[in-house]
Wavefront OBJ file of the C-alpha trace (Angstrom):
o trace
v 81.602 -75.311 21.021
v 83.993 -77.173 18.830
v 85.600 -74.466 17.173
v 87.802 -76.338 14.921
v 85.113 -78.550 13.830
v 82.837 -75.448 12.995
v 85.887 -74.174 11.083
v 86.083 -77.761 9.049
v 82.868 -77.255 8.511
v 82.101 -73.527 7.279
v 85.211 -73.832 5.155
v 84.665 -77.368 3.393
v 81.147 -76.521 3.282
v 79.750 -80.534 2.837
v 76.246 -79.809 2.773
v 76.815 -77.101 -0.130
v 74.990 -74.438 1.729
v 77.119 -71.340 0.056
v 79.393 -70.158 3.519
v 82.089 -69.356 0.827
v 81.062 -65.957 -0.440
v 80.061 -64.730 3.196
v 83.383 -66.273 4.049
v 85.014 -63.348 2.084
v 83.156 -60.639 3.021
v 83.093 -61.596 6.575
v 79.525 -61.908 6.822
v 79.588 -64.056 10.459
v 76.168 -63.099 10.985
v 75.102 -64.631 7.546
v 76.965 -68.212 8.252
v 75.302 -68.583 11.561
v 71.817 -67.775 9.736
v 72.721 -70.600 7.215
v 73.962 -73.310 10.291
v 70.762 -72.461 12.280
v 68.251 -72.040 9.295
v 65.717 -75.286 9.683
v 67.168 -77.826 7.198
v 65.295 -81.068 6.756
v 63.516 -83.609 8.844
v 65.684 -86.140 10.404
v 64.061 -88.975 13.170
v 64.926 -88.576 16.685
v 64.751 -91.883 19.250
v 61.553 -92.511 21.137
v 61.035 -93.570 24.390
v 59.242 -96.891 24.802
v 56.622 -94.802 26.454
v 55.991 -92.688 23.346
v 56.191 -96.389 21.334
v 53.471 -98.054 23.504
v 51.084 -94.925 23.304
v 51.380 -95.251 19.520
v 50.778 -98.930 20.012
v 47.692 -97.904 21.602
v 45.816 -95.993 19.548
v 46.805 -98.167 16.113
v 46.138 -101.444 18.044
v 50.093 -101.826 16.576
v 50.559 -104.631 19.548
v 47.420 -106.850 18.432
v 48.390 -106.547 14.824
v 52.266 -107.646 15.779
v 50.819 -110.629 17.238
v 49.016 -111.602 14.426
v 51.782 -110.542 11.982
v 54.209 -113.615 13.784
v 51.758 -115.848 12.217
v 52.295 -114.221 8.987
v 52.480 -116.987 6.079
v 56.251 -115.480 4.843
v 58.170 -116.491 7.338
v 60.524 -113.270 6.292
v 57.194 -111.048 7.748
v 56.739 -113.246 10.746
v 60.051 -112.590 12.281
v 60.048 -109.028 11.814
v 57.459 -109.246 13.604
v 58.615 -111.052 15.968
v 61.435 -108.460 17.018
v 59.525 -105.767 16.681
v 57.464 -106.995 19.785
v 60.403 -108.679 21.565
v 61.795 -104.771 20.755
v 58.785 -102.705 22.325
v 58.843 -105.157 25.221
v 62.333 -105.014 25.659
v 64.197 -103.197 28.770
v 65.027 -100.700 26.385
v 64.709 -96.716 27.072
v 64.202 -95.962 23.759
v 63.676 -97.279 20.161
v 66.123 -95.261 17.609
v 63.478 -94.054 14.527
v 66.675 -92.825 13.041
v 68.392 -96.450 12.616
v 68.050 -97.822 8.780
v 66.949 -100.837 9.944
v 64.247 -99.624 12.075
v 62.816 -98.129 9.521
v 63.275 -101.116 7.200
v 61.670 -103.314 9.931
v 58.689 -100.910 9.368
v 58.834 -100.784 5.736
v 58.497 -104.511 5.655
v 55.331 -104.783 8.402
v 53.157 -102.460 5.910
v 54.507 -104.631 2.376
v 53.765 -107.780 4.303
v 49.722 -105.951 5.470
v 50.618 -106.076 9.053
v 50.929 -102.401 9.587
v 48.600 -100.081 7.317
v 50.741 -97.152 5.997
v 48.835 -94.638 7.803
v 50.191 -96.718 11.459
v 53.800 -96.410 10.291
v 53.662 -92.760 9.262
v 51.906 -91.873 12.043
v 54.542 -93.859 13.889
v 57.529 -91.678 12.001
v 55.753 -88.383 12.459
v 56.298 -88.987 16.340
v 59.756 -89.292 15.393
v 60.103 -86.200 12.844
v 61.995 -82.943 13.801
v 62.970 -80.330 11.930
v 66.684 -79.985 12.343
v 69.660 -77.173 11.433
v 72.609 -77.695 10.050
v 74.268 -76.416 13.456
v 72.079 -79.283 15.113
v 72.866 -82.535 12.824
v 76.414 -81.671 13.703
v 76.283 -81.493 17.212
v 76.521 -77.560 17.917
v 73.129 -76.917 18.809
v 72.777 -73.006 17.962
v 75.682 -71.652 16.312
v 76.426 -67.404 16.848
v 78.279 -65.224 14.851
v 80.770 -65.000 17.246
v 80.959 -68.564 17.098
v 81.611 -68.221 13.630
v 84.496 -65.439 14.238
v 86.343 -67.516 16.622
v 86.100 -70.509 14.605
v 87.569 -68.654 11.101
v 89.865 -65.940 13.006
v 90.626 -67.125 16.525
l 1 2 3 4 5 6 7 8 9 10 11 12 13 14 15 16 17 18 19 20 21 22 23 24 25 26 27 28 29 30 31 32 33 34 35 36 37 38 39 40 41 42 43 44 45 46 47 48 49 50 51 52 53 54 55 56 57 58 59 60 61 62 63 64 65 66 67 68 69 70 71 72 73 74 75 76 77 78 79 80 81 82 83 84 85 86 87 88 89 90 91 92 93 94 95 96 97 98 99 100 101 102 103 104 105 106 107 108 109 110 111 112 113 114 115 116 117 118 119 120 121 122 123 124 125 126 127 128 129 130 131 132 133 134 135 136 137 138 139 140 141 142 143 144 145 146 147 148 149 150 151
């Protein structure tokens, strides 16, 4: 545990999730509660294998192929790398990534992906994540907390 960056972060508070008045009463318990509590959604890589059984059951692959013959040639060559992605020797494809996400935004404007394929394709992606987690700290204790604000 980065102690010093768990201090940063329970006493600049970025995410505005109110450590400051547990801060002063000493409330460790109640800081860890807020760092662990489930947060938001944020997209997690997926492994080509995960990517390919997705392709599968939307038939994602067949309408890629089509999708390079797309009359905007913009469309096209999104679709283009999204195949030359899946069939890359990549590990993983990175959800997360802004212009993954874009790439995918752009298939379903330009009809080559229906909506329901690309959120079915994000909700593979989706985890609910912690404060503690985005940053790095996994699960955060109280004593983590008192270490990190008294030593």
């Amino acid at each position: 545990m980065d102690h010093i960056a768990l201090r940063n972060e329970i006493m600049n508070d970025p995410a505005g999730l109110g450590y400051v008045g547990h801060v002063q009463s000493g409330a460790d318990n109640r800081i860890a509660d807020l760092l662990n509590q489930p947060a938001g959604q944020r997209y997690v890589p997926l492994s080509i294998g995960e990517v390919l059984i997705w392709a599968a059951q939307t038939g994602a692959m067949r309408k890629l192929s089509a999708g390079t013959q797309h009359p905007e040639q913009a469309i096209a060559t999104v679709a283009e790398t999204a195949l030359a992605l899946i069939n890359a020797p990549l590990e993983t494809i990175d959800i997360g990534r802004a212009e993954v996400r874009g790439m995918l935004d752009a298939l379903v404007t330009g009809g080559v992906l229906t909506v329901s394929d690309a959120n079915s394709l994000l909700e593979r992606a989706s985890r609910m994540s912690s404060r503690a987690n985005d940053l790095g700290f996994g699960s955060v204790s109280d004593q983590d907390v008192a270490v990190a604000l008294r030593g």
